[in-house]
N, C-alpha and C positions, 0 to 999 in steps of 0.2 A: 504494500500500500504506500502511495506517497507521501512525502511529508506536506505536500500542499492538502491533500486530501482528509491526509489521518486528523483533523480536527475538527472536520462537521461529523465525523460519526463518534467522536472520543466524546461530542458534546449534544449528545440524545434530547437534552430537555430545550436547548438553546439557552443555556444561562449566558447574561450579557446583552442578548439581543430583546427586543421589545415584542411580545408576543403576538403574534396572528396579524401582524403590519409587513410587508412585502413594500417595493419599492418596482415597477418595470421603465425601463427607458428604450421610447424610439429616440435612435441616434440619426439624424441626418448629414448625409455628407454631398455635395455639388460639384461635381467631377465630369469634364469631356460633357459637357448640359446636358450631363444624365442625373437624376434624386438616385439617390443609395441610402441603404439603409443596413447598418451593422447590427449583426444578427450572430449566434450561437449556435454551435455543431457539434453534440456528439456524437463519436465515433461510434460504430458496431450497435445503432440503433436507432439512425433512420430518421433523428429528430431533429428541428433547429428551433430555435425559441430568441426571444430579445432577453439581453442582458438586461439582469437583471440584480435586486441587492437587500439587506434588511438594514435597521435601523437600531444603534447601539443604544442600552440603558441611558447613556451619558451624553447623546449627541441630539441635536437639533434636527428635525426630517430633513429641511433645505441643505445642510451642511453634513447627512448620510448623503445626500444624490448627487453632492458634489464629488464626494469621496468617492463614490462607484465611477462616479463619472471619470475620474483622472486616474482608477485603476485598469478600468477596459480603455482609456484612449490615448494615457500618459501627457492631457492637457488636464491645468487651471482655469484657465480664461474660456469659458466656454457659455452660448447662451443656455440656457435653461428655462423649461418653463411646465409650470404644475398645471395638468390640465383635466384630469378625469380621477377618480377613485370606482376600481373596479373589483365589484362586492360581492354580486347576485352567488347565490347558493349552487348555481348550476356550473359554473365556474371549477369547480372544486373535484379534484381529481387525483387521487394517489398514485396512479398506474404509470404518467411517463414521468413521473422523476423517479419512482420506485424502479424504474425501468434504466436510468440515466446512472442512479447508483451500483447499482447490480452490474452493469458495463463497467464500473471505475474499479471489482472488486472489494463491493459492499454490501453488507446485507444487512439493512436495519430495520429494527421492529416496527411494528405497526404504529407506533405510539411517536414513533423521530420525529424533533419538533420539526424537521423540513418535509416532512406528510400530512401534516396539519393544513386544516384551513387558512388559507390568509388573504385579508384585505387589502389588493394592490392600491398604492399611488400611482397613477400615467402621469411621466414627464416625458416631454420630447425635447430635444436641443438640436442645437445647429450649430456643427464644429468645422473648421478647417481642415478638406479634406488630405492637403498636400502634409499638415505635420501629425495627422494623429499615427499612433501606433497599437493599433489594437492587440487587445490581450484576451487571451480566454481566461474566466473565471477559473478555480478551483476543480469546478465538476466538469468542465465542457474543453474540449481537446480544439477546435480555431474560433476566432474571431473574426469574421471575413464580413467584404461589403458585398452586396447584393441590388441590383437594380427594380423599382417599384416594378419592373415587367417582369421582371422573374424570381420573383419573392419563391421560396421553395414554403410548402403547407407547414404552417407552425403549431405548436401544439399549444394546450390548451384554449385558452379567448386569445392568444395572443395576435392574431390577424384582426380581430375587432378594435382590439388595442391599436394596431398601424393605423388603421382605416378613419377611427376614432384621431390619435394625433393627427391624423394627413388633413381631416377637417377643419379641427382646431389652426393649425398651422395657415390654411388658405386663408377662412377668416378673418386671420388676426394680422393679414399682412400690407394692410395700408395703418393700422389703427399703432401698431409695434414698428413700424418701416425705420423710423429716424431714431436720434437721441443718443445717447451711449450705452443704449441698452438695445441697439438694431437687431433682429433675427438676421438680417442681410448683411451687418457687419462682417459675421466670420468666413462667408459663402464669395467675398467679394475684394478686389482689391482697394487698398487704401483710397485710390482715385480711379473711378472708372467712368463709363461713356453709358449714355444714355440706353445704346443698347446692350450694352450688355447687363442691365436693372434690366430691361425688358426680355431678356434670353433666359434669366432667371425667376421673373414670374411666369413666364411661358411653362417654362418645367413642372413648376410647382403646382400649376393649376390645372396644367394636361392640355394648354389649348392655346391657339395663336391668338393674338390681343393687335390692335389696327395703331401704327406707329406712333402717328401725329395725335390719336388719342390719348394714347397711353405717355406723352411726353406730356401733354396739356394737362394730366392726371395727376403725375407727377411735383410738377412743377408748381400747382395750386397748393399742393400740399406744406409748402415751406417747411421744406427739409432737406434740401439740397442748396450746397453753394456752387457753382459755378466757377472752373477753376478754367486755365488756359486752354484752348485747342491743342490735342492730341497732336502729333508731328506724325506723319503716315507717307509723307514721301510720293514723288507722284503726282496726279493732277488731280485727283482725285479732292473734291471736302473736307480739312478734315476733324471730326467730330470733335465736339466739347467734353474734358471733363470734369466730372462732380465728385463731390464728396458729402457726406454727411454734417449736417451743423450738427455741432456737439452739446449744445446749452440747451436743446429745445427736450 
């Protein structure tokens, strides 16, 4: 048995951690203007699931989900955002983690506080796809990114869980756009060109948006400053870039 492993079964009851409270995170990552999404894979059974995490006696919820967050992606600065608590009774299911441990060689009793019910928190974030480093958890052998088209089937609610963030996330992306708290911030370069804001909601929302709209949309919003024309060589135009005001 591993030493990473030999201490969720040395520790049956979960002492330390806060009982029947779970934490899930969709991770999104913006890559080649594909949406990815970092997902969990255990070997020699078939399964993939979103990382995920619990909540120490001693620690604050928001400052567990950052913790998990900087363990699966080896970032700090990352956005975060609490969006769903996922409860219902039907949810509830001993079979693939009892299945995920048995693959790690482990056999725990019916009672292991990680076959218990638990009450998830949904966070979803938005990291920068070029420096994270993903890590598999303790139980689960990769860490790997996956594209919203070829999501492999996840176990439990865990696809309600995506589907659920992926909603939240559209929604919330004029009203979170600016500030120092941007969901676009980490997806995006320091100064960039109007199209590529719009290359990036395209992604996100699954649909093409009409140019000169979507700049007029933009721009009402007061949230972007307007920095020098881009140098592009050529006879070509060449675009403006922006950046985010940072006070608003």
């Amino acid at each position: 048995m591993s030493e990473k492993v030999a201490p969720l079964v040395q520790n049956p009851e979960g002492t330390g951690y806060l009982p029947g409270l779970a934490m899930d995170f969709v991770i999104f990552g913006f890559d080649q203007y594909q949406l990815k999404i970092l997902l969990l894979e255990y070997r020699n059974t078939s399964l993939f699931a979103l990382p995920g995490g619990f909540v120490r006696e001693n620690e604050n919820l928001n400052d567990a989900a950052r913790r998990v967050l900087s363990e699966r992606t080896g970032l700090s600065d990352i956005y975060l955002d609490q969006f769903y608590t996922f409860g219902d009774l039907a949810r509830y299911d001993q079979a693939p983690l009892r299945t995920i441990m048995q693959a790690k060689g482990l056999n725990p009793t019916d009672d292991h506080w990680l076959l218990r019910r638990f009450v998830s928190v949904g966070y979803y974030a938005l990291i920068d796809f070029g420096k994270a480093a993903p890590t598999p958890d303790p139980l689960s052998d990769n860490c790997i990114w996956y594209t919203l088209e070829n999501l492999p089937e996840l176990m439990l609610d865990h696809q309600t869980i995506v589907q659920k963030a992926l909603e939240t996330l559209r929604a919330d992306l004029d009203r979170k756009l600016g500030g120092y708290d941007s969901w676009a911030a980490p997806l995006l370069p320091k100064a960039f060109t109007m199209g590529e804001l719009q290359k990036l909601y395209e992604t996100i929302l699954g649909q093409q948006l009409r140019r000169s709209g979507f700049q007029r949309k933009m721009l009402s919003l007061d949230i972007l400053e307007r920095l020098e024309k881009q140098y592009r060589g050529g006879a070509h135009k060449a675009p403006y870039l922006y950046q985010f005001i940072m006070e608003k």
